[in-house]
C-alpha positions as CSV (number, residue, x, y, z in Angstrom):
1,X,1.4,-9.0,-4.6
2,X,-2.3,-7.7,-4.4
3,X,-3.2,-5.3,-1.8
4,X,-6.5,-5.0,-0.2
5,X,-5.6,-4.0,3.3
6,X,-2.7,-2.2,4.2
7,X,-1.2,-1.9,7.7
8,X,0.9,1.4,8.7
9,X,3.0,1.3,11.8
10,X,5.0,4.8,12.0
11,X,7.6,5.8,15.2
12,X,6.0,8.0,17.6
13,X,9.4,9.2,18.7
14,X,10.1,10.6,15.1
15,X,8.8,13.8,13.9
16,X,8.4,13.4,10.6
17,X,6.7,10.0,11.2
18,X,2.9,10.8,11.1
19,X,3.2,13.4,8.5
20,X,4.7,10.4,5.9
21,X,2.1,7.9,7.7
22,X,-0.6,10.0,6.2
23,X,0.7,10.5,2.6
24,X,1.1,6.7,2.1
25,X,-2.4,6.4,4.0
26,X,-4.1,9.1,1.6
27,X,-2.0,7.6,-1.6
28,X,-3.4,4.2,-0.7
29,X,-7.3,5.3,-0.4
30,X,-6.9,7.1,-3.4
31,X,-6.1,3.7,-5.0
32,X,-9.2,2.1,-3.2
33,X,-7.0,0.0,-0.6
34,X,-8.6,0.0,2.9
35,X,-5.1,1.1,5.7
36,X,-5.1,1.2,9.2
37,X,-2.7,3.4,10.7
38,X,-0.6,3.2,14.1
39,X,1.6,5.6,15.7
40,X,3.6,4.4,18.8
41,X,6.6,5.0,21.2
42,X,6.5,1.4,22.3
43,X,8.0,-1.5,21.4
44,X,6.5,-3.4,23.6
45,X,2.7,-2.8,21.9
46,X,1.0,-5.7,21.0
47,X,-1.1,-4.4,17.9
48,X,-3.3,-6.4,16.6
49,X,-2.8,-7.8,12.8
50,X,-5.8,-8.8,10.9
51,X,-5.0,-12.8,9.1
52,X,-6.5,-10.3,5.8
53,X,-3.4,-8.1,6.3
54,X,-1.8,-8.1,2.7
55,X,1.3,-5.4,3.8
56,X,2.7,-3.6,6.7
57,X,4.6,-0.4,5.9
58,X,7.0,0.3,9.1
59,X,7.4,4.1,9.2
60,X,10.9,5.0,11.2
61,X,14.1,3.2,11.4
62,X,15.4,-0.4,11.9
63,X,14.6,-0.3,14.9
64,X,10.7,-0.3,13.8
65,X,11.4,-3.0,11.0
66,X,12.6,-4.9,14.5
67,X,9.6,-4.0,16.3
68,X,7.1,-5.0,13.0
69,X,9.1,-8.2,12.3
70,X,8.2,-9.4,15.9
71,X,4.5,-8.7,15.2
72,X,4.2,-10.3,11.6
73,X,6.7,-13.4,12.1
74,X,4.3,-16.3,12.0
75,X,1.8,-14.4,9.5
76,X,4.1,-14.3,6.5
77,X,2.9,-10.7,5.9
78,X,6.1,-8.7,3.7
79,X,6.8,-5.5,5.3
80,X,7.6,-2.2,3.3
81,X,10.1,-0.8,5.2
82,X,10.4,3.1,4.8
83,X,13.5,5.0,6.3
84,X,13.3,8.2,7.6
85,X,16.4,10.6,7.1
86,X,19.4,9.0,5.6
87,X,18.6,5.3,4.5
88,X,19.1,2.1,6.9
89,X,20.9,-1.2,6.7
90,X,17.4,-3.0,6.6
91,X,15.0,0.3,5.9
92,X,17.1,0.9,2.9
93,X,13.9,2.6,1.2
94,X,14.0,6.6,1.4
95,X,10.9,8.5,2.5
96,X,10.9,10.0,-0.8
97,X,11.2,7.2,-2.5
98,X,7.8,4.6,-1.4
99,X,5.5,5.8,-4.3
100,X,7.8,4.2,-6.8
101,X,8.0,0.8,-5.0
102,X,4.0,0.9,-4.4
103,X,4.0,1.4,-8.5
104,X,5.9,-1.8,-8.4
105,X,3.8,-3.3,-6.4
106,X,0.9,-2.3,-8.2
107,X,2.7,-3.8,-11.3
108,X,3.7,-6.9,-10.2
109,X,7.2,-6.1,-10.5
110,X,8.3,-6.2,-6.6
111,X,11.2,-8.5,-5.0
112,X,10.8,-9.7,-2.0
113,X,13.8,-10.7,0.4
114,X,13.4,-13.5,2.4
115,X,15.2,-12.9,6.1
116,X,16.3,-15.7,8.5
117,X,15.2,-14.9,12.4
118,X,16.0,-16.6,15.5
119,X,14.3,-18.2,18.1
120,X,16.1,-17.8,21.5
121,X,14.7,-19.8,24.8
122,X,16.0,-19.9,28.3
123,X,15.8,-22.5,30.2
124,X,16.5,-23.0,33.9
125,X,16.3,-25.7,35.4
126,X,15.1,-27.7,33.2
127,X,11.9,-25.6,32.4
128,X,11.9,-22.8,29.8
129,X,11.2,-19.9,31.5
130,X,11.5,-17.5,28.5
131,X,10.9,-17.1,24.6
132,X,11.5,-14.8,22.0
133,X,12.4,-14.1,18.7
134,X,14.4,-11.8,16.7
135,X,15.8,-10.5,13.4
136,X,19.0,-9.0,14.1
137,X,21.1,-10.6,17.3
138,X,20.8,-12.4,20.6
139,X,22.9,-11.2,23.4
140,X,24.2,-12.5,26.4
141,X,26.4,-10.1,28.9
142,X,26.8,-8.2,32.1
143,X,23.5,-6.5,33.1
144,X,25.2,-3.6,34.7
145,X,28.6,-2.0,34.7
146,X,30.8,-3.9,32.1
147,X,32.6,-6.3,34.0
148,X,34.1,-9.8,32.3
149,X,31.5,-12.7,32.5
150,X,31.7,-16.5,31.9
151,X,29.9,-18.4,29.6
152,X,30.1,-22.0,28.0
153,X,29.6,-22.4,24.4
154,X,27.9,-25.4,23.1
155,X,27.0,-26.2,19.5
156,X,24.7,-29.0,18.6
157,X,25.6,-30.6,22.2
158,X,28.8,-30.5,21.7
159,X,31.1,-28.5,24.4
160,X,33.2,-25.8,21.8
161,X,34.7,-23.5,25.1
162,X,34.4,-21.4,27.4
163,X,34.4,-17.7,26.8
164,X,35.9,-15.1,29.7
165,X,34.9,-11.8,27.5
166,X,31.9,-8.7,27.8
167,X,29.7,-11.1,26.3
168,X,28.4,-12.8,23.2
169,X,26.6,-12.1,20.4
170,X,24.4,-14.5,18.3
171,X,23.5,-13.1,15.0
172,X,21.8,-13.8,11.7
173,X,23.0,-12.1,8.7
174,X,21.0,-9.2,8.9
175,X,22.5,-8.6,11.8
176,X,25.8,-8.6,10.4
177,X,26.0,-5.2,10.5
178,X,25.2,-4.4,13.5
179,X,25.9,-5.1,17.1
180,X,28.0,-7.9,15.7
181,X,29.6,-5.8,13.4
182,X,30.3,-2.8,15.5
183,X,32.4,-6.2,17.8
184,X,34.2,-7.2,15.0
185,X,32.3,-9.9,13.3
186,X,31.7,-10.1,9.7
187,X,29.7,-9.1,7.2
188,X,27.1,-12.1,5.6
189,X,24.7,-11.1,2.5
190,X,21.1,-10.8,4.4
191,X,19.7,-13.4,2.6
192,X,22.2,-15.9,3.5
193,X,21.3,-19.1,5.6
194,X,23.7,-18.8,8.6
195,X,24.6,-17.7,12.0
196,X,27.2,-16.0,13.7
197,X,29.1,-16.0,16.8
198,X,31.1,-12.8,17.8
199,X,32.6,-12.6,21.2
200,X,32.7,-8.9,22.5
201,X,35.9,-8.2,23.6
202,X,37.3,-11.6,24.1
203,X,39.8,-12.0,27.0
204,X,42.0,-14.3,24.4
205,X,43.2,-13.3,21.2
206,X,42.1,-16.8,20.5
207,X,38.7,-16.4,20.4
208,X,37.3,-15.2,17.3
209,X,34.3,-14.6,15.0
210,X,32.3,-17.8,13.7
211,X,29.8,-18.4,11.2
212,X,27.6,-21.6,11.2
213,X,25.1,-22.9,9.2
214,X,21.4,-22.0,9.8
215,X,20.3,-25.8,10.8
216,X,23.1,-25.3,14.0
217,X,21.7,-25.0,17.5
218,X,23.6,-22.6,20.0
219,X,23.7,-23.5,24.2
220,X,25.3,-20.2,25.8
221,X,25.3,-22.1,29.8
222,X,25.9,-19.0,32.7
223,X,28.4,-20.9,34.5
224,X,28.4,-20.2,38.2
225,X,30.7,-18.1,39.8
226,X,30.0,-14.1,38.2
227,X,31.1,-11.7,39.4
228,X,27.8,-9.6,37.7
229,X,24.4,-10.1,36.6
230,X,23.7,-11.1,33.2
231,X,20.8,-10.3,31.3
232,X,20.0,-11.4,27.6
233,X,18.8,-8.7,25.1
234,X,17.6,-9.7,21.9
235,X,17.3,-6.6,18.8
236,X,17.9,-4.4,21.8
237,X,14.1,-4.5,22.3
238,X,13.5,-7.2,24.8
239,X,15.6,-8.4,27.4
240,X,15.5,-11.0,30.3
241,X,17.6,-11.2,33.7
242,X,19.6,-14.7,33.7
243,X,20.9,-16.5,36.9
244,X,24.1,-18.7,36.9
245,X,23.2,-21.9,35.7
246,X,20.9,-20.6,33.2
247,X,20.8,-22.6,29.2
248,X,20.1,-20.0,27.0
249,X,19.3,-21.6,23.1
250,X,19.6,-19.8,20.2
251,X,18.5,-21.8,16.6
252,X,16.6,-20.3,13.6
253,X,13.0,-20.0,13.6
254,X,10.7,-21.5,11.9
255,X,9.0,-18.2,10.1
256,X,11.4,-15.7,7.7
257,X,10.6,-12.2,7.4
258,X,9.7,-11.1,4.1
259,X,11.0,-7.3,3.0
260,X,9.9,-5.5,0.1
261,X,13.6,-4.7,-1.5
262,X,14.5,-1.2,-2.8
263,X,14.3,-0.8,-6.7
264,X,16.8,2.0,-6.5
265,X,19.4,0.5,-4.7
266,X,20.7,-3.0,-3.5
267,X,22.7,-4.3,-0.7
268,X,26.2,-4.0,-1.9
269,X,25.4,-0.1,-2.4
270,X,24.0,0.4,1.1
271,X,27.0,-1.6,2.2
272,X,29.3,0.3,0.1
273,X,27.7,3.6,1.4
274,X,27.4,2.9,4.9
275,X,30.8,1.9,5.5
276,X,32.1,4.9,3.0
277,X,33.9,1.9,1.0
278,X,35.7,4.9,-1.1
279,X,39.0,2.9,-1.9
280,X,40.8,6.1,-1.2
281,X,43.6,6.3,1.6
282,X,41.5,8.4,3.6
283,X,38.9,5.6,3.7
């Protein structure tokens, strides 16, 4: 990877976040690559990314590698995801550790790891009324206080039930440890080609976790008759009120996100250390 131009996109709401935006910004000149530097509190901000763009550094949590892999997905730019405090699930590189991944860079000895994303529509009746697209999950539930909701589950056209539970989640397998997770679902290596469906809190014992492959297209239909709202909410970010009757499609998108991947650790050791995998009783 050869870097000319360097884009720095830090968390506002994080103190330290500036402070570490400028040493990578002031490390970078010093090695004659032009940066441009952003510091926000929304995740909503539409900044712009030059086509010259070689990297985007994402300065926060995963919730900024969520934010940056909206903004880069159909530009193929990798993103250098640094974690502030205690290391992420996707931001699995420390903020003391970025220099020696740069010198990787710099060396030609950086891997990249190429993440699935989804593309999620709505469409009511019979005209898509809303788009977006996400690296972690697509959710479908009650917009206000938890109450059960009712939803049809079709996959590839074909009718597969209908779900009386808090919701459902659709998620790609770097989202496998999160929302999906946290539901009961299971955990898929991130660079996996698949997706998952995890009912939250299922009114049957029946209904259980599923894992399809990539190429699979997902039709959650609002059937009518709620007793709630239901919104969709996809990385947490973005979300969009649904009426009864309402298609929402989930299938793989078109564009993968490319992350720089740790050289001091891998994905089994963040797994193993963020779900304290002693293999002691106490465990």
């Amino acid at each position: 990877m050869e870097l000319k131009y360097v884009v720095i996109i830090a968390n506002g709401g994080k103190s330290q976040a500036p402070a570490i935006a400028k040493e990578i910004n002031d490390y970078l000149a010093l090695h004659g690559i032009v940066t441009q530097v952003y510091i926000t509190k929304d995740c909503e901000e539409n900044i712009p990314l030059s086509i010259r763009t070689d990297l985007v550094v994402s300065v926060g949590g995963d919730g900024t590698v969520l934010y940056c892999a909206r903004l880069v997905q159909n530009l193929g730019i990798p993103i250098l995801a640094v974690n502030l405090g205690t290391f992420g699930y996707i931001t699995e590189i420390g903020c003391h550790e970025w220099k020696s991944v740069f010198e990787d860079i710099f060396g030609d000895r950086e891997r990249l790891s190429r993440r699935l994303m989804l593309r999620v529509s709505v469409i009511r009746k019979g005209l898509k009324v809303y788009q977006a697209t996400g690296l972690n999950e697509a959710v479908v539930s009650s917009a206000g206080i938890s109450k059960v909701v009712k939803l049809d589950l079709s996959i590839n056209n074909t009718f597969a039930g209908t779900f009386r539970s808090d919701g459902l989640i659709i998620a790609t397998p770097t989202g496998s440890t999160g929302y999906s997770l946290a539901a009961g679902g299971p955990i898929i290596d991130s660079e996996m080609s698949a997706l998952i469906i995890t009912p939250i809190c299922p009114f049957t014992l029946s209904n259980r976790p599923l894992v399809l492959g990539s190429s699979e297209m997902i039709t959650i239909n609002v059937v009518e008759g709620q007793r709630t709202e239901l919104m969709l909410t996809v990385d947490g970010q973005q979300t969009f009120d649904l009426e009864e009757g309402d298609d929402v499609i989930v299938e793989k998108s078109r564009s993968r996100i490319l992350l720089v991947a740790s050289n001091v650790r891998n994905y089994t050791e963040i797994i193993r250390a963020k779900l304290n995998w002693t293999g002691e009783l106490h465990a």
